[in-house]
Structure formats: C-alpha cells, structure tokens
C-alpha positions as CSV (number, residue, x, y, z in Angstrom):
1,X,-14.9,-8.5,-2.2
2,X,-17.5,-10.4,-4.4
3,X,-19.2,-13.8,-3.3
4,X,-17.9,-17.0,-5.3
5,X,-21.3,-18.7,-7.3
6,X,-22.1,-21.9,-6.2
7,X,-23.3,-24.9,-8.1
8,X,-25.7,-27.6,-6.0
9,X,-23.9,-29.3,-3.4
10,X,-24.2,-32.8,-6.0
11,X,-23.3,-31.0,-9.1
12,X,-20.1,-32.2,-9.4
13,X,-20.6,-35.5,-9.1
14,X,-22.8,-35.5,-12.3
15,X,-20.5,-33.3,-14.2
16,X,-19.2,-34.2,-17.6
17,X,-16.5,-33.0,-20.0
18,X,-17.9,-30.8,-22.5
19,X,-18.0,-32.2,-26.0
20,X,-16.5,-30.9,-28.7
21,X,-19.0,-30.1,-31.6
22,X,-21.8,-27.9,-33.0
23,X,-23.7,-25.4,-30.5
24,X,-27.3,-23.5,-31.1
25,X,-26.9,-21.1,-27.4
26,X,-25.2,-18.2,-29.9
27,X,-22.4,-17.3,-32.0
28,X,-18.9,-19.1,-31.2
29,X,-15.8,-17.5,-30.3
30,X,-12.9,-18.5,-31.7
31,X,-9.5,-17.7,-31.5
32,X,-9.3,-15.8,-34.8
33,X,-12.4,-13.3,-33.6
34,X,-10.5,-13.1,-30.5
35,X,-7.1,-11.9,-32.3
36,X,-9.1,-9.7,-34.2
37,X,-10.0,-8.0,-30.6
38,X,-6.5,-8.3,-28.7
39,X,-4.2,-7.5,-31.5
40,X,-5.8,-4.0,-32.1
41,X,-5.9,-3.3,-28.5
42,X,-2.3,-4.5,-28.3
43,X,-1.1,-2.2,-30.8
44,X,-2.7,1.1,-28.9
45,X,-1.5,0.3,-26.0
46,X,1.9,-0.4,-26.7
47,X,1.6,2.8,-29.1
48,X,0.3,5.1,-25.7
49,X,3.5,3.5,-23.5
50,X,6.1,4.5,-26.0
51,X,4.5,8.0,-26.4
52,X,4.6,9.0,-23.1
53,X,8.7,7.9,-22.4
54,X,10.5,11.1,-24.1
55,X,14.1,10.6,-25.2
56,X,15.7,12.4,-21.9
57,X,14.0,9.8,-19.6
58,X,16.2,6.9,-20.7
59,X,19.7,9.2,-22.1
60,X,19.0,9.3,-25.9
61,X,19.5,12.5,-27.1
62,X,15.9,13.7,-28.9
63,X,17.7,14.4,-32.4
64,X,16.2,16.4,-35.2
65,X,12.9,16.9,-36.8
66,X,11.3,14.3,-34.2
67,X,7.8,14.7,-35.0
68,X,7.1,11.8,-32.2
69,X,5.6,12.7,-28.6
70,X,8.2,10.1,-27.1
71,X,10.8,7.4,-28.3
72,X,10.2,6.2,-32.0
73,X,9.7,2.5,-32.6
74,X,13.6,1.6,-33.4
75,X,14.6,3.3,-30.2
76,X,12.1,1.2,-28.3
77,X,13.6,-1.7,-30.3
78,X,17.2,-0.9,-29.7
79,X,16.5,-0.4,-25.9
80,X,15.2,-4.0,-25.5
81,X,17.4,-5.2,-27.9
82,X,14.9,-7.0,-30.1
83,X,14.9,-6.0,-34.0
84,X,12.8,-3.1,-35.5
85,X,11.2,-4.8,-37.9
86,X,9.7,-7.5,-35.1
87,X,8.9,-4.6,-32.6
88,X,7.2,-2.5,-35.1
89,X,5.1,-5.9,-36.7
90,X,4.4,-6.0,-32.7
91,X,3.3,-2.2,-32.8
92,X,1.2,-3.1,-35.9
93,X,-0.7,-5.6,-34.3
94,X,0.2,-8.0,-36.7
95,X,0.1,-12.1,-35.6
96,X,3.5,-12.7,-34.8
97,X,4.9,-15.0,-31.8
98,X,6.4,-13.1,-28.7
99,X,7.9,-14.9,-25.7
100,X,7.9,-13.9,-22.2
101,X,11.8,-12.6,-22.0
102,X,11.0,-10.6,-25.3
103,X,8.0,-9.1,-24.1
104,X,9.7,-8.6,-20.5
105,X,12.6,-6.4,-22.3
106,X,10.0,-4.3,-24.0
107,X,7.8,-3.9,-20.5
108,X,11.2,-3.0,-19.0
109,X,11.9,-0.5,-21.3
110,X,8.1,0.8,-21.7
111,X,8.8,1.2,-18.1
112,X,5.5,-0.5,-17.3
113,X,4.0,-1.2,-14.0
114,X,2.7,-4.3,-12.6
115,X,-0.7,-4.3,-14.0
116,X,0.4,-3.0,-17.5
117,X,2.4,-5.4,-17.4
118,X,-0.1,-8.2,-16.8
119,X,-2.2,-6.4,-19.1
120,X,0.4,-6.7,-22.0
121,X,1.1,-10.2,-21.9
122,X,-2.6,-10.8,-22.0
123,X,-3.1,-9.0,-24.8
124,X,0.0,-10.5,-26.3
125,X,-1.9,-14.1,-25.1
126,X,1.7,-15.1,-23.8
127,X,2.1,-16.6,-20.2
128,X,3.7,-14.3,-18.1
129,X,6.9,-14.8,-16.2
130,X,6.2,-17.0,-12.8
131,X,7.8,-15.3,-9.7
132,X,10.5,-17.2,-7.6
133,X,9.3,-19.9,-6.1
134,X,10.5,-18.5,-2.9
135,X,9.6,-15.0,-3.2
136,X,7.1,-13.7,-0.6
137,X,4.7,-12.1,-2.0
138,X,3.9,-8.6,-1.4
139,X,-0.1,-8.4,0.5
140,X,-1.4,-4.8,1.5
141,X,-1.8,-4.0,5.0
142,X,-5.2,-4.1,4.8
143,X,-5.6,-7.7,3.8
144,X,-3.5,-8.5,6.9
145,X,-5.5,-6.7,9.0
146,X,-9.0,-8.4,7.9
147,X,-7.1,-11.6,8.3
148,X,-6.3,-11.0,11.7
149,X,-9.9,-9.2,12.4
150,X,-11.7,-12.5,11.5
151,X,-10.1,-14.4,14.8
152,X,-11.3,-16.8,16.3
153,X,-12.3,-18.0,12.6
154,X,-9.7,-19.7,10.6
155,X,-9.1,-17.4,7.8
156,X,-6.3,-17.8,5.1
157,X,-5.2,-15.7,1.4
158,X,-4.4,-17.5,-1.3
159,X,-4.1,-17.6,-5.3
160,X,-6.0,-19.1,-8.1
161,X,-3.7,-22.2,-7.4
162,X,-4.5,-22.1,-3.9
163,X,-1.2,-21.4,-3.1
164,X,-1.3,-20.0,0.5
165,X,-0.3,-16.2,0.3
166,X,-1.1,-15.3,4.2
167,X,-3.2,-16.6,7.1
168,X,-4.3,-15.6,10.5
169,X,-3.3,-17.2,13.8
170,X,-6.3,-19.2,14.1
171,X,-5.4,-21.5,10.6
172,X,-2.0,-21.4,12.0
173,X,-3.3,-23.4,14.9
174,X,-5.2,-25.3,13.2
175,X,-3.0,-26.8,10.2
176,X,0.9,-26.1,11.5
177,X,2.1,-28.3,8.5
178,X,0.7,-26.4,6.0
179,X,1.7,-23.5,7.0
180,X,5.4,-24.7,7.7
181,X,5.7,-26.1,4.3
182,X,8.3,-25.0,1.9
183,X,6.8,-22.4,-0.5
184,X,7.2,-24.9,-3.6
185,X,4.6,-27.2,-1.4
186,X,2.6,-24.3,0.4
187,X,-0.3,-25.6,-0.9
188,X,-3.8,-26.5,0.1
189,X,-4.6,-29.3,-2.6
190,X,-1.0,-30.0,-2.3
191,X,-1.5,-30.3,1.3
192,X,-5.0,-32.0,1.1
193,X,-3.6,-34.6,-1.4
194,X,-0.3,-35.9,-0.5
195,X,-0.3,-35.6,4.0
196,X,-0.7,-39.3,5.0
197,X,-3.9,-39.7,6.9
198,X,-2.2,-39.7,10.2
199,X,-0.9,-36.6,9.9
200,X,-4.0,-34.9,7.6
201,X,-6.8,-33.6,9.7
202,X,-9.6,-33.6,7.1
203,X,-11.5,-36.4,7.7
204,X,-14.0,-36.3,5.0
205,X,-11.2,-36.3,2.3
206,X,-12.8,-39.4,0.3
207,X,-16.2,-37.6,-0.1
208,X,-14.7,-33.9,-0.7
209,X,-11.7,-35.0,-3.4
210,X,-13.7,-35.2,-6.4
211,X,-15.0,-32.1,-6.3
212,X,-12.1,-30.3,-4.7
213,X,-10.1,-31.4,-8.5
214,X,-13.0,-30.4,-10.4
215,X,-13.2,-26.8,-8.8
216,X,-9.1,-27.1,-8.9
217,X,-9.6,-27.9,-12.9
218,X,-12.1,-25.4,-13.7
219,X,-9.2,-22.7,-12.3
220,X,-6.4,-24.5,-14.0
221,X,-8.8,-23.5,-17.2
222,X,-8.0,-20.2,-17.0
223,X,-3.8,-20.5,-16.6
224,X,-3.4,-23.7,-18.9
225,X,-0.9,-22.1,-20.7
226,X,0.9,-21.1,-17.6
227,X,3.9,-23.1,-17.5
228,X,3.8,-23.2,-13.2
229,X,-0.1,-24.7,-13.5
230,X,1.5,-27.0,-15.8
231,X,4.5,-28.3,-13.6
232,X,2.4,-28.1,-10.8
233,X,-0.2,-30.3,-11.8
234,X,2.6,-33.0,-13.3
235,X,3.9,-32.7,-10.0
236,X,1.1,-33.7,-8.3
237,X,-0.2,-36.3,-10.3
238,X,3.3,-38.0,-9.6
239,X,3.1,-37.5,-5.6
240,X,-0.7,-38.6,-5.4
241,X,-2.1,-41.5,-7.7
242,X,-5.8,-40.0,-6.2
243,X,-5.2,-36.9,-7.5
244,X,-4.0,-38.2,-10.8
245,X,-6.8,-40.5,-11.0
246,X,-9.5,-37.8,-10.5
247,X,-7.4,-35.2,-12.6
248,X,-8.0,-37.8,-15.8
249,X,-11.5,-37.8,-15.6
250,X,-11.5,-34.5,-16.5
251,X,-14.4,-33.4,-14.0
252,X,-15.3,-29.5,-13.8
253,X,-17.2,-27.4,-11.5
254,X,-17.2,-23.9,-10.4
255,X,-16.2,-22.5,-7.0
256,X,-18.5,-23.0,-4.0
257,X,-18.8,-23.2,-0.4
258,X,-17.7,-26.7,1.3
259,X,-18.6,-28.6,4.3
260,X,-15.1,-29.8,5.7
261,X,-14.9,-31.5,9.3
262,X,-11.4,-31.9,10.6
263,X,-10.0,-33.9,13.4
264,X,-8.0,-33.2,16.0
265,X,-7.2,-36.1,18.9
266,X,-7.4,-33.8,22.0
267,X,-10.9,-32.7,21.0
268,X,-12.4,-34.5,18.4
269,X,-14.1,-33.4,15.2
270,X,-14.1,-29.5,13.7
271,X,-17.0,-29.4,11.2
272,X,-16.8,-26.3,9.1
273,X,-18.0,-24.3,5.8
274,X,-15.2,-22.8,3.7
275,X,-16.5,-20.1,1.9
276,X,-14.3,-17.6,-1.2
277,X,-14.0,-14.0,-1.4
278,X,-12.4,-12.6,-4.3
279,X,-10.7,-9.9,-4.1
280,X,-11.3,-7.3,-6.6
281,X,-8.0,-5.5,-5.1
282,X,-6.1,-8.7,-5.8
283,X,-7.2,-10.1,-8.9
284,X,-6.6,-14.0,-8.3
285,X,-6.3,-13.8,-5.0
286,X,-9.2,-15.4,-2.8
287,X,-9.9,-15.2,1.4
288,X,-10.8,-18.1,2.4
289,X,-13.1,-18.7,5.9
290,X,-13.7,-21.5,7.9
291,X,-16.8,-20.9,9.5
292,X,-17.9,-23.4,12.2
293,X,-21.2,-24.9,11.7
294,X,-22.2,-25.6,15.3
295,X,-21.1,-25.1,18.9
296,X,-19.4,-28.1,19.5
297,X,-17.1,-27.2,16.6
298,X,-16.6,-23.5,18.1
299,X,-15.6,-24.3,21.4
300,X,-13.1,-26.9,20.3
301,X,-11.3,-24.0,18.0
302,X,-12.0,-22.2,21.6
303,X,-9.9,-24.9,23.3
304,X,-7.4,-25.4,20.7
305,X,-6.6,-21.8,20.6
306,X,-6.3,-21.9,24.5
307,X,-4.1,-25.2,24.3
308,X,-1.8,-24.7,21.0
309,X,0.2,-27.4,21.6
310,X,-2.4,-30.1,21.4
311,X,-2.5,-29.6,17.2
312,X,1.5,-29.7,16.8
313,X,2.6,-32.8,14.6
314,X,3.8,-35.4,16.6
315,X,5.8,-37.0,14.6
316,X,7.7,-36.3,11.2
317,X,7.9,-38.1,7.5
C-alpha cells in the first residue's frame, strides 16, 4: 500500500483549469505518439494470447501443414464471430475502431483473464465493460481482515469513484445510511452531496465540498471515457445543484488527507483526518481511515461503539 501525495491544505482553492496552448516544460504527448506506442504493443500481445490456445483446447481439429504454435487469425475471428479481415487489421496494430462487446468476444475466446483483459482494452484505448450495478464485488480475505484489524478506527474500501467496496464495523456505526444504500447510490460523494443536512453527519460540508469535487474531478480524469463516470456524474449533477455548481468550474486537485468533523446528537462532534492507501493488489481500489485527531473525538467513537443505537437514522426520506 503506497501513501496518496498531498497538495497544501489551500491548494484547491486557488486552482485553475489548465489552458490549452503552447508549453516550454518538454516535449508534448499526443495521441498520435501514444498510438504509435499502444498499437504495437497491442498487436504482440494479442499475437502471444492466440499462440498459446492450440486448436484441441476449443474443438477445432488442427488440420494440415499448420505451421502456427496455436489458432491462426481466421480461427480466432470465426470463434468470436467478428470478420478476418477486421481481427487480423486488429492483429496488425492498425488504427481501427473496436467496441467493448467486440473486444469482449475476442478476450472470451483468447480466454483471457481479468487483468489481460483490462490490459487489452487499454491498449485498445476502449472503455471496458462496467460490471452490474448490483454485483458484489469480489475483495481478498486479506483486505477484510485489515479492515476489521483497524477497529476502533473507522476504516472503509472503495474505488476510484469512491464507490464503497467494504468497510469495517466501526464506519458501519458511524454512517448506517451509507452503508444501507442501494449499490447504484453506495457512494461517498453521492452520500456527501445529496443526504439533507438533518440526516448528513459532516458538519463541515460547506468548507470541504470544493475540494472534495476537485479531487473527485482529477479521478474522473483518468475514466472520462468510461461510460459509468459519465452517467454517474450526469446523475449527480441532476440530484445536487452544489455539486453541479462546483463540477462546472472545472476545479482539480490531487488526492490528500482531509480534516472532516462529524456530528452525532448523543455525543457531539467527531473531528477526524481521512487519509488514502492505494492498493497496489487492487489497482483502483483505495482504504480509507478515519483517524481521530484528539481525545474527545476517540472516546465518543468509544461511546458510540458501546451505544450503537444512538447513530441509527431516526427518521426516513
């Protein structure tokens, strides 16, 4: 697990969209130097999954004088029922369009894993296909156990999207709404932007939104082409005119720790600092911990934890 970078704790609020337009810090990228690197790779890679499939593995019989170490290119192509002359231009490298159930067929016959899969739709810089919305995602043991290690801190998983993936008992506790939410809404900025204030228990909302969309923007960065970023954020901006309003200034900063205080009637005030882990194990995926920043805050997670009813909602929208 690697830190996050931080910027200042003011950065953000002096941050500016970049301008389009000239640079002297070094030679630009564009997107035909960055085809001439993908395209190359894509063809070798797709070359080494078809060589190592022989023609017994998926009931072709291997035929005469086959000179190939595993299916030829029109087998590949009559397997995922796409044409030979598109799969091989594919094969080539050459700059042709692919969509996701195309390349999907071909990963199913290439009988690619999960991460060669990922691998070949970046390569193929196509947006891979978005898992059910109400598909559980699959978390090794070991993140589990880390989570539930970390008690009495409030410690949670979640992806680039900060879609919540897992959490510990301690979150539970401390945000039940959340963590009830339907998967299509199991969200922390979802959750952050759209819980009317009686029901939200971040207190400092005002001063933490702008930054929370510009971090949120400078992730969305990376998966613009993703069409489930995309809904997502036209989703949002239609349930929360705040976030809409600070999604159109077009703010960016990088990930950092935050101070959050959150209320809760029975006690009073929780003052925290969420820091992010990446996971190298999990690319995209991100522990987040909610470490109390003095001992008032820490014994009222203490009584909370020892009185679990005090933070359930009273009262429904």
């Amino acid at each position: 697990m690697t830190q996050s970078h931080a910027l200042p704790a003011a950065a953000v609020r002096n941050v500016r969209p970049a301008l389009a337009g000239p640079t002297t810090a070094g030679p630009r990228t564009t997107a035909g130097s960055r085809d001439g690197r993908r395209r190359p790779e894509l063809a070798s890679f797709l070359r080494s999954r078809r060589e190592r499939i022989t023609p017994d593995e998926v009931g072709m019989p291997p035929g005469p004088r086959r000179r190939t170490p595993g299916l030829r290119r029109e087998e590949v192509a009559q397997l995922a029922g796409v044409g030979v002359t598109w799969y091989t231009w594919l094969e080539q490298g050459r700059p042709i369009n692919a969509s996701p159930q195309v390349l999907d067929a071909v990963a199913r016959t290439l009988r690619l894993d999960a991460a060669e899969r990922e691998h070949l739709y970046r390569l193929a810089d196509t947006p891979g296909p978005q898992p059910a919305t109400d598909e559980a995602p699959v978390l090794p043991q070991d993140m589990r156990m880390i989570l539930d290690s970390l008690d009495p801190l409030p410690a949670c998983l979640t992806n680039a999207r900060s879609d919540l993936l897992s959490w510990n008992a301690t979150y539970a506790l401390l945000f039940p709404i959340l963590v009830n939410a339907s998967a299509a809404t199991r969200n922390s900025i979802w959750f952050a932007f759209t819980t009317p204030p009686c029901c939200n228990p971040l207190v400092n909302l005002d001063e933490q939104a702008p930054e929370h969309v510009a971090i949120f923007r400078y992730r969305y960065s990376q998966h613009m082409d993703d069409p489930g970023w995309q809904e997502f954020v036209q989703r949002l901006c239609a349930a929360s005119a705040e976030f809409a309003r600070l999604w159109a200034t077009h703010d960016v900063a990088p990930p950092r720790p935050c101070d959050k205080v959150f209320h809760y009637p029975a006690v009073g005030d929780v003052a925290t600092r969420s820091t992010n882990l990446d996971l190298t194990a999990l690319p995209g995926t991100r522990m987040v911990i909610y470490t109390p920043v003095d001992d008032e805050s820490r014994a009222n997670i203490a009584w909370l934890r020892d009185h679990p009813e005090a933070t359930a909602p009273q009262h429904h929208h």
